[in-house]
N, C-alpha and C positions, 0 to 999 in steps of 0.2 A: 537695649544695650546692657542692661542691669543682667538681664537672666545670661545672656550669653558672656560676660566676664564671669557669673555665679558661675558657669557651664565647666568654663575654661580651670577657675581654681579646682573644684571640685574633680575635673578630670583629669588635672594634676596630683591631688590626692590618689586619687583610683590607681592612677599610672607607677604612685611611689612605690603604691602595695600598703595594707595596713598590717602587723602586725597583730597575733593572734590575739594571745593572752595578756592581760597585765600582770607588769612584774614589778619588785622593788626600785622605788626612784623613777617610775614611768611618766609620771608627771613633775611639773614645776609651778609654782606659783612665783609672779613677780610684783612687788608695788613697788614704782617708781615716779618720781617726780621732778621738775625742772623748770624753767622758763622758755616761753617762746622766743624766737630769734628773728630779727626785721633782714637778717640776709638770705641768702641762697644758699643751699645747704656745705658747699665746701666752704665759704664765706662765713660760717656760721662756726667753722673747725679751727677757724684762725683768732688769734690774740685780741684782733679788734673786732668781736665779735659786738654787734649794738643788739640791745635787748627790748623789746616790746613791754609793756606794762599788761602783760597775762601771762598766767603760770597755770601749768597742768598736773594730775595726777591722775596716776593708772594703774587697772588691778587688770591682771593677765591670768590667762591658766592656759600650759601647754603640755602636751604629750606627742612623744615622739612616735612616728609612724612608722618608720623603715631605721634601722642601721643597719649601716654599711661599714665596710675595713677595718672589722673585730672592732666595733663599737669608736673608732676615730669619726666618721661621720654618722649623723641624723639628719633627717626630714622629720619636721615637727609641724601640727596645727596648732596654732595658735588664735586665740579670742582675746580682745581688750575690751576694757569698758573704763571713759576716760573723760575727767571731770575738767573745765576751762574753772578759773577765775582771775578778777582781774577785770582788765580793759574788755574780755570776751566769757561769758559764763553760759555755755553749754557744754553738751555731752557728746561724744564722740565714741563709736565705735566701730574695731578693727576689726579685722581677720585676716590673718597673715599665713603665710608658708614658707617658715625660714629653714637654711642649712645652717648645719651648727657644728663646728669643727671642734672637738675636744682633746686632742691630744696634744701637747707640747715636749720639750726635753726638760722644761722647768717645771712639769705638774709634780713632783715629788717637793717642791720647793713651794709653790703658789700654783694650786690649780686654776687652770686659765682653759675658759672655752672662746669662739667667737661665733659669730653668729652673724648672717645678714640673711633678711624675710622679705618677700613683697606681698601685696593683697588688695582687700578692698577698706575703705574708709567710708562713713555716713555719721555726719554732723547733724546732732537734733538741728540747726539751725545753721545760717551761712554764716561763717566766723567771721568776725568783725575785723579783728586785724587780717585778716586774708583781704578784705572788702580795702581796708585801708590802704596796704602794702600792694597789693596788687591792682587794685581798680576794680574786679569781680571777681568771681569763685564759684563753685557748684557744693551742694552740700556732699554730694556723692562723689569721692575722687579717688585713685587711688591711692595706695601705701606703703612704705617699705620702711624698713631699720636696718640700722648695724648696733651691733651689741659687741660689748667685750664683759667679761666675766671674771672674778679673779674672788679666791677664797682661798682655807685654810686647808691641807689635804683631806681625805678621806673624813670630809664636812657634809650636810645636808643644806648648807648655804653658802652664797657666793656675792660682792658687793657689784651690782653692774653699772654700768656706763652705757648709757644709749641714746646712738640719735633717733629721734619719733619726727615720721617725714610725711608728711600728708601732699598728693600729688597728682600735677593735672597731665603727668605719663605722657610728655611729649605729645597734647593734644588732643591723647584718648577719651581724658574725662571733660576736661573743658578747655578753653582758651588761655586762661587767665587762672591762677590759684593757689593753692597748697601753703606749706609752713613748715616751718623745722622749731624743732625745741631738745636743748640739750639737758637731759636730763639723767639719774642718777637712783640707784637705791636697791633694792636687796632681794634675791631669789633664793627660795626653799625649793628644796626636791621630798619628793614625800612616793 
């Protein structure tokens, strides 16, 4: 099942088209960090949100592969590598394929992109608060986020907001699983 979802993302890349050359701003580096959340992920976006005793951080690097409509859309790869502590202390890492909308009527005021990715997830180890909250888990599940982005105009950084959603994909990856954590922190484009 593993190679044939690798299949799937990778021929979702192929499909975007890559882009030839690198240009200015082609990549982005993100560190971000947050706390895990004992809800479901809309549950997790409301005021009573309850918090688990683990916290994460995470170093990303993306580059975009395809723009589309004079540069208002991207398709971007993205890799994570992503540290638990806390009630759960492993590592975790992503690969995702998000779209990423950049244009607003307020970008001359606060540039604002947004962003939501899906992919794959591999936990060195079954996370414990998954094991707790849910009853079981698999280390391998999939993944998705939503990002919002907001910085100073014509900046090389931006302060984001992101939910990090690890997921058992309506059954695809397991029965039982996944986690949400609301988390927070800052992207450079280089």
């Amino acid at each position: 099942m593993f190679f044939s979802i690798l299949r799937i993302v990778l021929g979702t890349c192929l499909l975007l088209g890559v882009t030839g050359s690198a240009r200015a701003q082609d990549y982005a580096v993100t560190v971000y960090g947050g706390r895990v959340t004992e809800d479901r992920w809309l549950e997790s976006l409301s005021p009573n949100v309850n918090f688990a005793d683990a916290y994460i951080l995470v170093g990303a690097l993306a580059w975009p592969m395809k723009r589309l409509y004079d540069g208002a859309l991207t398709f971007e790869l993205e890799g994570q590598v992503a540290k638990y502590f806390g009630e759960q202390e492993h590592f975790e890492f992503n690969l995702a394929v998000p779209g990423r909308w950049h244009k607003f009527r307020w970008d001359k005021v606060v540039d604002t992109s947004f962003a939501f990715g899906f992919g794959l997830s591999w936990a060195s180890e079954e996370p414990e608060v998954e094991v707790r909250i849910k009853g079981t888990t698999k280390q391998f599940l999939g993944y998705w986020f939503a990002e919002i982005t907001l910085g100073p105009p014509d900046t090389n950084w931006a302060v984001v907001f992101r939910l990090h959603h690890r997921s058992k994909a309506f059954g695809l990856f397991a029965e039982e699983g996944g986690s949400n954590s609301l988390t927070a922190g800052l992207k450079f484009h280089f």
